[in-house]
N, C-alpha and C positions, 0 to 999 in steps of 0.2 A: 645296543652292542652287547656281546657276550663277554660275561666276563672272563678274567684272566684264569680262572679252575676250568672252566670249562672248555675253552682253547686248548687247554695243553693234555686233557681227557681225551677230545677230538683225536689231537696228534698222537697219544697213546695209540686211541684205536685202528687208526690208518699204518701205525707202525708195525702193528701185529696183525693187519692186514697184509702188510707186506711182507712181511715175515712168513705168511701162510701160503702167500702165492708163491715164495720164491723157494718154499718147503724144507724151510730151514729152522731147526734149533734154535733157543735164545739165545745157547751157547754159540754156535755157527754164526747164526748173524750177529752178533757182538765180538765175535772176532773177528769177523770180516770186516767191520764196521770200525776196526781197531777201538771198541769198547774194553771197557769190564764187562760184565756178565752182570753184578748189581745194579752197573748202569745203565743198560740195555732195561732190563726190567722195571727200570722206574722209569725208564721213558714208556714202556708201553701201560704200566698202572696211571699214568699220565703226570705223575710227582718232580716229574722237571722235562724240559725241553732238550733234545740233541743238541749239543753243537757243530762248529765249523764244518771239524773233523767228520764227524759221523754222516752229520748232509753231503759232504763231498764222496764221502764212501758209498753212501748211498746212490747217488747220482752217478757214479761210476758202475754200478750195479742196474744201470738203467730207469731207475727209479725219479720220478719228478721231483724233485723237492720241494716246488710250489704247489703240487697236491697234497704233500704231506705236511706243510704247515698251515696251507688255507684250507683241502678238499675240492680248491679249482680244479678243474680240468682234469687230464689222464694221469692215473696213476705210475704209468710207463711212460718212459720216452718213445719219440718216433725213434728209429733206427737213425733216421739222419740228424739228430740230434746227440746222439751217444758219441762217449770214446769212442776212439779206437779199439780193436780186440786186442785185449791184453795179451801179450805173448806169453807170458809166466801161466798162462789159465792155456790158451791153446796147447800147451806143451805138455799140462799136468793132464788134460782131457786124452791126447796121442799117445801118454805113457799107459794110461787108461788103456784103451781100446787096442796099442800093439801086447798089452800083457792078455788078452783075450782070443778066445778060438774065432775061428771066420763066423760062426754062424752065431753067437756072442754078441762081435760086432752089427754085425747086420741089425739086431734083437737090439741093441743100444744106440743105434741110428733111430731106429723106429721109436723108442722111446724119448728120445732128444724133441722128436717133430712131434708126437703128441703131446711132450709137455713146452713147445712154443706155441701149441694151438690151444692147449687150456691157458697160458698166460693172454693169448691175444684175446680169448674170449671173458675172461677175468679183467683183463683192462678196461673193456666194451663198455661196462655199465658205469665206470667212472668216465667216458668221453660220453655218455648219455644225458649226466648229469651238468653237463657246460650250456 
């Protein structure tokens, strides 16, 4: 069995994996995460573990939280396993795209589905791995 440094090493690394997929700041994703920013950072140098809080954030961010403390399985959820779309996020994305020209929008549609399609493909090798 591994010991307990290298477990929580592990989960650093998968956290700034996640962090990289979802192209987000340490800043961002520890707010998101309703962290600190020190504490963000030490989960991903691997110097302590997330709690409750932070897995549930994550999780609500689509994120496995049983891959991020074992490395089981996919690092995403299935779609059918997620919340709900948050309406606070749908609404800030609309204010988004009505503050934008038509052809703007169109150009940030198309970047939405490219970057679902490099996530689906960045999950692929962690369902490889099962």
């Amino acid at each position: 069995m591994e010991n307990i440094d290298k477990i929580i090493e592990h989960i650093g690394t998968r956290l700034k994996e996640v962090r990289n997929i979802l192209g987000m700041s340490q800043t961002a994703i520890a707010k998101a995460a309703d962290s600190s920013l020190p504490s963000w950072q030490g989960y991903e140098a691997g110097k302590n573990i997330p709690g409750g809080k932070v897995l549930e954030a994550l999780s609500k961010m689509g994120i496995d939280v049983n891959w991020v403390l074992t490395g089981n399985g996919k690092m995403m959820l299935d779609s059918s396993n997620t919340t709900p779309f948050r309406e606070d996020i749908k609404l800030k994305v609309i204010d988004i795209l009505e503050s934008m020209s038509e052809p703007n929008q169109w150009r940030a549609a198309a970047l939405l589905l490219e970057f679902k399609e490099e996530l689906s493909k960045q999950a692929a090798p962690a369902k490889r791995k099962q």
